[in-house]
N, C-alpha and C positions, 0 to 999 in steps of 0.2 A: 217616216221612211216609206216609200212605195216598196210596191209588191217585187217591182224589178231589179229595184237595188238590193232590195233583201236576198232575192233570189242570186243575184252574182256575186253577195257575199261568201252565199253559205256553198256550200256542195252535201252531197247527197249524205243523208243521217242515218243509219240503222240506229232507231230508238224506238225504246217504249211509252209511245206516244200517249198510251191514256194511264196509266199506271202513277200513281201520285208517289214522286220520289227528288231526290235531291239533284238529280242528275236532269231532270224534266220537267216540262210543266206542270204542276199540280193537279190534279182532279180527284176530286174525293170521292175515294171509291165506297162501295153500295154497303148498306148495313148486313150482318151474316142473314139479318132473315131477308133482304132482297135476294142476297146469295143464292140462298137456300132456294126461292120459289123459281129463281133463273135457271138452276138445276132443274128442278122439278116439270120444266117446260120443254124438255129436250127429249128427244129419240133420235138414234141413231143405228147406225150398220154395222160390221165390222170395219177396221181399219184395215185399207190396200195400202201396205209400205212400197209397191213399185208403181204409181200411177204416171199420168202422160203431163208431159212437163206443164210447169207453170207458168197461169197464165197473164199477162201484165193489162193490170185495171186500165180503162179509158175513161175517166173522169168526164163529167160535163157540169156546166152551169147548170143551177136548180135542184142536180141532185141531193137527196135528201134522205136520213135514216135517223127509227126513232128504236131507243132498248128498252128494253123492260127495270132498268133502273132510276129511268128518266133521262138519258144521256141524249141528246141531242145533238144532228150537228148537219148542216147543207152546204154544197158548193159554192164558190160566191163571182171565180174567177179562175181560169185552165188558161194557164201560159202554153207558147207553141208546141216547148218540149217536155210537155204532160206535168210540169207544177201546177199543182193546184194548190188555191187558200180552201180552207175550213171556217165556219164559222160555228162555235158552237149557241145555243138557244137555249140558254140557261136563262138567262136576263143579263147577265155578264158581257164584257165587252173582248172574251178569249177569243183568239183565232189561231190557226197554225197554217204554214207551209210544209205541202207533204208532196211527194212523189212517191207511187204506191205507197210503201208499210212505209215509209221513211221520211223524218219529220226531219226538214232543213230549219223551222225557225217557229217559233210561238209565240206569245204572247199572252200572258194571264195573271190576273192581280198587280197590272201594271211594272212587271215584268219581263223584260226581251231576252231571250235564250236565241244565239243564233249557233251552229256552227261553222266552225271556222278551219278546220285539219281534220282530216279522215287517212286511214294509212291505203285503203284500198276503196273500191265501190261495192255500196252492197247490194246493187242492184245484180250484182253475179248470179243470184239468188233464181232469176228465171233464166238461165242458161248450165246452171250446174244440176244432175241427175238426183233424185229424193234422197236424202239421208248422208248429202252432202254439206259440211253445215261451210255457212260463210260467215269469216270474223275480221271484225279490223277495230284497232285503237283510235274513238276521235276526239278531239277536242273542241269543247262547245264555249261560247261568251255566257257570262249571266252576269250582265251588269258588265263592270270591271274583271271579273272574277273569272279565272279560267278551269273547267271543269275538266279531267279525264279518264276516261270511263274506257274498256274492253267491254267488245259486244259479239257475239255470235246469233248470227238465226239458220235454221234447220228446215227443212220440207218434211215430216215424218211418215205422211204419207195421204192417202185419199179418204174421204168418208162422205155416207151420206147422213144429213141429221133433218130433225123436224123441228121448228120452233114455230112461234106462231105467226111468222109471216108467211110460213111456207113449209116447202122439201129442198135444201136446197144439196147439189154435188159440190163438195167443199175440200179445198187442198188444206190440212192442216200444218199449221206453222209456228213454230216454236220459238222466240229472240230470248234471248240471255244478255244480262246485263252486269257488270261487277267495277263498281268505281276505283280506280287507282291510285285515291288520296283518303281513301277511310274503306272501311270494312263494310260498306252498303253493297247490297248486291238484289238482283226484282227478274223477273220474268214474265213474257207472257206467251198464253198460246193463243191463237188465231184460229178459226175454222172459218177460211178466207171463200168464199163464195166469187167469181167471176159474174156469175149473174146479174149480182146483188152489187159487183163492183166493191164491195169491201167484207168485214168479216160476219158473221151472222150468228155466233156466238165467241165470249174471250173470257178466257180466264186468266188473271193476272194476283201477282203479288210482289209487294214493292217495301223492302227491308222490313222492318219490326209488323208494318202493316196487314190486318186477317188476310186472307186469299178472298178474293171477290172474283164476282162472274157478271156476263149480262148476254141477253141474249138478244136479236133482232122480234120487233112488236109489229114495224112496219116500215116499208121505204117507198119513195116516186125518184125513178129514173127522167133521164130526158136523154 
């Protein structure tokens, strides 16, 4: 299936894109001691809970960002109305469609997750004021199989942090995740950089799975 048909499949996904969970694409997240040294690579500021709104990524071909867990992943192709593919560079053949935070479709272990039903847009996200959270119920494909999941994401508020690509000013961002057909429920937060065009550290945690982190090592804009 093309990039375009997938794209007029799905509509816009509040998901937790890198979090390995049943609702999602899979990615296996870091061992506690990558965890641990992902921590260890960070400074930061105090948290501004009232900063100036958020601001929506402009994707381009070539871009490219590498973590410190070994996470990999560069632009491959930016539709007119800012869909981008993902590829990730694992050696795997994973890819996802995303619109900033928000994965419409994936693809991983020969698997296709698309979505299919959203109750609202979560793109409200940069027009709503910090510590407004935005939620909506959607329903994703996997396979035959219909998935439905409650999501919320949050603005909590501004920070600045240090990892080792950088200093970057970072809107912190929180999604929540809680499946509506078992008792699975995952999280993650963002320290979304505009810069950087995506997040430059995350921490996630996805049902029974430890809490993992990773932070930005290095990226090329275009």
């Amino acid at each position: 299936m093309s990039i375009q048909a997938v794209a007029r499949a799905a509509v816009s996904l509040l998901v937790l894109a890198t979090a390995a969970c049943e609702e999602t694409a899979p990615v296996v997240p870091p061992s506690s001691q990558a965890a641990t040294t992902a921590k260890s690579l960070v400074t930061s500021s105090p948290l501004d809970s009232t900063p100036a709104p958020l601001k929506l990524p402009q994707m381009r071909v070539g871009d490219h960002w590498e973590y410190s867990d070994g996470y990999k992943l560069s632009v491959s192709e930016v539709q007119p109305d800012g869909l981008a593919r993902f590829q990730m560079e694992d050696g795997s053949d994973s890819r996802m469609l995303r619109r900033a935070f928000f994965v419409d479709a994936s693809f991983t272990g020969g698997v296709t997750r698309t979505v299919v039903f959203r109750t609202s847009n979560p793109m409200k996200i940069f027009e709503v004021p910090a510590g407004t959270p935005v939620g909506d119920v959607r329903e994703t494909m996997r396979g035959t199989e219909t998935l439905r999941a409650q999501e919320s994401w949050v603005v909590e508020g501004h920070e600045t942090i240090t990892v080792p690509a950088g200093t970057f000013d970072c809107w912190v961002v929180v999604g929540r995740i809680k499946s509506l057909q078992s008792t699975y429920q995952a999280y993650e937060r963002w320290w979304y950089s505009p810069q950087v065009r995506n997040y430059v550290r995350l921490e996630f945690k996805s049902g029974d799975n430890t809490e993992g982190s990773r932070v930005l090592l290095s990226y090329k804009l275009n």
